[in-house]
C-alpha positions as CSV (number, residue, x, y, z in Angstrom):
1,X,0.0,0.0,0.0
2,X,3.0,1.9,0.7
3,X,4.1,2.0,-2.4
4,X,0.9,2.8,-4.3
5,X,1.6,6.1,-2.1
6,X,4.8,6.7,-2.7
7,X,3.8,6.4,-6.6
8,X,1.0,8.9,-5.7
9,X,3.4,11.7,-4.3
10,X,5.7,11.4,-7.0
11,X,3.8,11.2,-9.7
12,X,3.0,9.6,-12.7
13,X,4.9,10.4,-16.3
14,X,3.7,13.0,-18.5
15,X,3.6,12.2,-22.5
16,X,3.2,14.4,-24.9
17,X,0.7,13.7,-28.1
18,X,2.7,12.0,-29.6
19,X,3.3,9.5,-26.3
20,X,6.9,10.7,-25.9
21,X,7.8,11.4,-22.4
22,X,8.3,15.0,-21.3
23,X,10.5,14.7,-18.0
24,X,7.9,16.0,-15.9
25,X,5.8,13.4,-13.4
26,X,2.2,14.9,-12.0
27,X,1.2,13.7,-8.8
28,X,-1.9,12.5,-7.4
29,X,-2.0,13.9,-3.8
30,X,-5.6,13.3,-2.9
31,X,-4.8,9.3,-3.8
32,X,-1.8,10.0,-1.7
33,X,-3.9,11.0,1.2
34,X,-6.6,8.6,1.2
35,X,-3.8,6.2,0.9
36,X,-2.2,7.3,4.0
37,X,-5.7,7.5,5.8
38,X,-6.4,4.1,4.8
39,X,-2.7,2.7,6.2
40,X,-3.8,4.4,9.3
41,X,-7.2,2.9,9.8
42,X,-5.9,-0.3,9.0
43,X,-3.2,0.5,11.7
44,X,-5.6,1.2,14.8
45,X,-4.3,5.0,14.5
46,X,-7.4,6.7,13.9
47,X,-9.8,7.5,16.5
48,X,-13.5,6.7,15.6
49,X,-15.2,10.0,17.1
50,X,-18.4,8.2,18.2
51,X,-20.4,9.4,21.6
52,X,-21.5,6.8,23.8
53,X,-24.5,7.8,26.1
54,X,-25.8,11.2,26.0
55,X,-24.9,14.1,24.6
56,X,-22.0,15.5,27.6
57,X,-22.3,12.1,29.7
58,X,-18.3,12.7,29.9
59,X,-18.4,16.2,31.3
60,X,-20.3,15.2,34.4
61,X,-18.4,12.6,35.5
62,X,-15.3,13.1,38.0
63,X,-11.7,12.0,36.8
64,X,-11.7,9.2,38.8
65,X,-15.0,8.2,36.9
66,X,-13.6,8.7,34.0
67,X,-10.3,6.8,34.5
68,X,-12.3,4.0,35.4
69,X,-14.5,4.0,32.4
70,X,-11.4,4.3,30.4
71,X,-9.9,1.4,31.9
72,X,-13.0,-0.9,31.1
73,X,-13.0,0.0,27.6
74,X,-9.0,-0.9,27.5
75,X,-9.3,-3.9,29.2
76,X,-12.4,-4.8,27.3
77,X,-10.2,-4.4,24.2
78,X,-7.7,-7.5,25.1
79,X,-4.9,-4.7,26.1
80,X,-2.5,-6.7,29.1
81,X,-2.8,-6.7,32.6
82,X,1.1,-4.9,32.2
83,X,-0.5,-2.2,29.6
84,X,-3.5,-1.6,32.3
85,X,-1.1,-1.4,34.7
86,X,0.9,1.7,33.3
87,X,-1.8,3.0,31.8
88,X,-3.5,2.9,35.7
89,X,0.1,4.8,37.1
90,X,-0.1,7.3,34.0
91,X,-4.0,8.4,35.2
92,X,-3.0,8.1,39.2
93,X,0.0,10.8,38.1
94,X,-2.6,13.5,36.6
C-alpha cells in the first residue's frame, strides 16, 4: 500500500501527443492521502469519534469516573494486565 503512495506523491509520467515522455511526473495527492488515511485505519491509528450515552455524559463525571471508564474500555479491548497497569500509574500521576 506503501508504495501505491509513494507512486501517488511522486507522480506519474507526462507524454506528450505524440506519447513521448516529457521529463515531468504529475502527482496524485488526494490518492496520496486517502492512501495514508487508509494505512492508518488499518493501523488502529485513527480515533473513531463516536459518543456513547448522551450528549456531555463525559463532562459530568469526576476524573476518577472517567479513569475507570477508560480502563474498562481498554481492558475490554484485550490490552495486558502490564498495559493496564501503566496505563492505571499514568491516570494516578494526573
Amino acid at each position: 500500500m506503501m508504495h501505491v503512495v509513494d507512486l501517488s506523491i511522486r507522480g506519474l509520467p507526462k507524454f506528450d501527443s505524440n506519447g513521448v515522455p516529457t521529463g515531468l511526473y504529475k502527482p496524485d495527492l488526494k490518492a496520496a492521502i486517502s492512501g495514508i488515511r487508509l494505512a492508518a485505519h488499518i493501523g488502529g491509528l485513527l480515533v473513531q469519534k463516536l459518543e456513547v450515552g448522551g450528549p456531555g455524559v463525559f463532562e459530568q463525571m469526576t476524573d476518577a469516573e472517567l479513569g475507570g471508564a477508560l480502563l474498562g474500555e481498554c481492558r475490554a479491548l484485550g490490552l495486558s494486565e502490564r498495559s493496564l497497569a501503566e496505563l492505571r500509574k499514568a491516570i494516578e500521576r494526573d
